[in-house]
C-alpha positions as CSV (number, residue, x, y, z in Angstrom):
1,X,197.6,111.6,258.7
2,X,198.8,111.5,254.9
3,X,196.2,114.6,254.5
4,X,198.2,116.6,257.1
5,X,201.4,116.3,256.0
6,X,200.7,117.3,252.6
7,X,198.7,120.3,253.7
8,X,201.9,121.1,255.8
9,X,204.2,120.3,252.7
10,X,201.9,122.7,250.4
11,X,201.8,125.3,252.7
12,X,205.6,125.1,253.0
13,X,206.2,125.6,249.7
14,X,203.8,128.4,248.7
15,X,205.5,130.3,251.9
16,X,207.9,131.7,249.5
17,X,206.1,132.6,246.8
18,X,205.5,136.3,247.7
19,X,209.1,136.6,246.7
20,X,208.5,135.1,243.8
21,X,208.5,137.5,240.6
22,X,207.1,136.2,236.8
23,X,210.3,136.4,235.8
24,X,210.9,133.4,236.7
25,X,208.3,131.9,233.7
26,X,210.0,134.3,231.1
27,X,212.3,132.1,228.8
28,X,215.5,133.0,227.8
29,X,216.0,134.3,224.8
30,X,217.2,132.0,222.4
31,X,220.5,132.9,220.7
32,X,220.7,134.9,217.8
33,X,222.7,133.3,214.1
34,X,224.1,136.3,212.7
35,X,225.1,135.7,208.8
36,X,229.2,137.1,208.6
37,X,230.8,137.3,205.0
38,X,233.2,139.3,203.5
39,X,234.9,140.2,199.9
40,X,237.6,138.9,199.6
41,X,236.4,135.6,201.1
42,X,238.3,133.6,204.0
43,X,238.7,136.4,206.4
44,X,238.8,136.1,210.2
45,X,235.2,137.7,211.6
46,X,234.6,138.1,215.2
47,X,231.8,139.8,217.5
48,X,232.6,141.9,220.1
49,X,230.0,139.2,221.9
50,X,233.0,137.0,221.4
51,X,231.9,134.5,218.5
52,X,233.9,134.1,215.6
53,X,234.9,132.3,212.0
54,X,236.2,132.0,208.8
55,X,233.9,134.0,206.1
56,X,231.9,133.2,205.2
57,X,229.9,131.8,208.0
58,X,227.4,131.9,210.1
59,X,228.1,132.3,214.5
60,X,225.5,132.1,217.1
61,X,225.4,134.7,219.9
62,X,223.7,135.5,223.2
63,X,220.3,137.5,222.4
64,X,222.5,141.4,223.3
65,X,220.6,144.1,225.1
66,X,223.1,146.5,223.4
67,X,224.4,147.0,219.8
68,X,227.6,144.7,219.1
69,X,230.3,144.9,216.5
70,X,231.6,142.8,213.9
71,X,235.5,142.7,213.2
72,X,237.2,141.4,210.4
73,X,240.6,140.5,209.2
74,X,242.7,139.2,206.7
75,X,246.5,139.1,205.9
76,X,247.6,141.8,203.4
77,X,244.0,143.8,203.6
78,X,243.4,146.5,205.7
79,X,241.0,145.5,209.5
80,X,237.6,146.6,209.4
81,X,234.8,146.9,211.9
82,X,231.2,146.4,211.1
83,X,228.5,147.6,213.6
84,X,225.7,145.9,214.3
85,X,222.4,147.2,215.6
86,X,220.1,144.6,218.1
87,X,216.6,145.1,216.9
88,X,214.1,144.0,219.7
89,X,210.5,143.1,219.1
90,X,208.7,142.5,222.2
91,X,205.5,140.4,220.8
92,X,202.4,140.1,222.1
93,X,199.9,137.6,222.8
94,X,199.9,135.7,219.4
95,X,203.2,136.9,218.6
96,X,206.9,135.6,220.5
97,X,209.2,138.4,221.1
98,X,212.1,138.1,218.9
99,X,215.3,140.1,218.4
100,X,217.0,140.9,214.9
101,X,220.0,142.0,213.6
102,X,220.6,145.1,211.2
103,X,222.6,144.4,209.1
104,X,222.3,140.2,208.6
105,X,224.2,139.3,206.7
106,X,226.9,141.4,207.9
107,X,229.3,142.0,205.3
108,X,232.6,143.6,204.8
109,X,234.8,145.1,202.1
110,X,238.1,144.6,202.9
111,X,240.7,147.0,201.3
112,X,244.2,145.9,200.0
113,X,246.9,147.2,202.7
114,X,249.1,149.5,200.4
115,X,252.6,148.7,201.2
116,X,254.3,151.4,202.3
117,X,257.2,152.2,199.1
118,X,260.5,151.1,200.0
119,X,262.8,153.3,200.1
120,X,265.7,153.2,197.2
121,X,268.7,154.5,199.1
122,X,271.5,154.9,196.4
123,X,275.0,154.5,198.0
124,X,277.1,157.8,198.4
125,X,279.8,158.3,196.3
126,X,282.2,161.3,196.3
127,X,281.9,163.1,193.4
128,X,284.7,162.8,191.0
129,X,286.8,166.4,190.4
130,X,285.6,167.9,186.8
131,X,289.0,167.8,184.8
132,X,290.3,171.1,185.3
133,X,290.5,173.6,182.1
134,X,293.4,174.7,180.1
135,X,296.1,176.6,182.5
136,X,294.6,180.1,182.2
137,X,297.7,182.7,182.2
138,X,297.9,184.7,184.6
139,X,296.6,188.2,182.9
140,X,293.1,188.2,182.0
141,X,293.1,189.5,178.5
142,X,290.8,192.5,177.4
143,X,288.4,190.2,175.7
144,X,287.3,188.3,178.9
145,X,284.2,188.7,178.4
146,X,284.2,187.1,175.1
147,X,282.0,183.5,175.1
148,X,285.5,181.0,175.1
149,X,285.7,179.3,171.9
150,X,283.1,176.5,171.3
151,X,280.5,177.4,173.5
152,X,277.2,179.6,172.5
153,X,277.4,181.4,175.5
154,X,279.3,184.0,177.7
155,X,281.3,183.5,181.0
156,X,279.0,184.6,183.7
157,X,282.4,185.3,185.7
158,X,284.5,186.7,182.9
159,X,283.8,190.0,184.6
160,X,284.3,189.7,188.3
161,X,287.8,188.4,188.0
């Protein structure tokens, strides 16, 4: 009787394996430590992949299918954004498949943020009146066009009075 019913449990079980696909004895791939630095030192890194830290550091991310990138801040230096390509190396029969990163270590040169210059804004102030010439009379003399006394050069306006 024992015999039957594990025949019967057997033949259960391997009922479903046309379903079944290989698959299933694949493993996952394992994740992936990507190396993350930076100059100056202490900036924020994170993957699009969503891992992140302090540089310099190391994260580990999910094995990608795709390339991923690398962003990086820091106060008072300009973001950046590093791409990274997924290198995949399917193996073979004495060889596991692995997958790489290019670049590893991934690094970034962050670049001061220039302040923008601060505008000098110099308070208005009317001008003040030139002091007004000796009283002219009323006549123009003949010898308008004479330089005035003291100065090196003629009146552009002695003429058109």
């Amino acid at each position: 009787m024992r015999r039957v019913i594990a025949i019967a449990l057997a033949g259960a079980s391997l009922g479903g394996c046309s379903s079944m696909s290989w698959d299933m004895f694949k493993s996952a791939p394992p994740p992936l430590q990507v190396r993350l630095e930076s100059n100056p030192p202490g900036a924020d890194a994170t993957t699009s992949l969503g891992g992140g830290c302090k540089t310099p550091c190391s994260v580990s991310v999910p094995a990608p299918d795709a390339p991923f990138t690398v962003a990086f801040a820091l106060p008072k230096y300009q973001p950046t954004s590093v791409p990274v390509n997924v290198i995949k190396n399917p193996g073979d029969f004495t060889t596991p498949a692995s997958v790489t990163t290019d670049p590893n270590p991934v690094f970034a040169e962050l670049q001061p943020a220039v302040p923008p210059k601060p505008v000098k804004k110099k308070p208005h102030r009317p001008r003040k009146p030139k002091p007004a010439a000796a009283a002219a009379p009323a006549a123009a003399p003949a010898d308008a066009a004479a330089p005035a006394a003291g100065t090196p050069f003629p009146d552009p306006n002695a003429g058109k009075r």
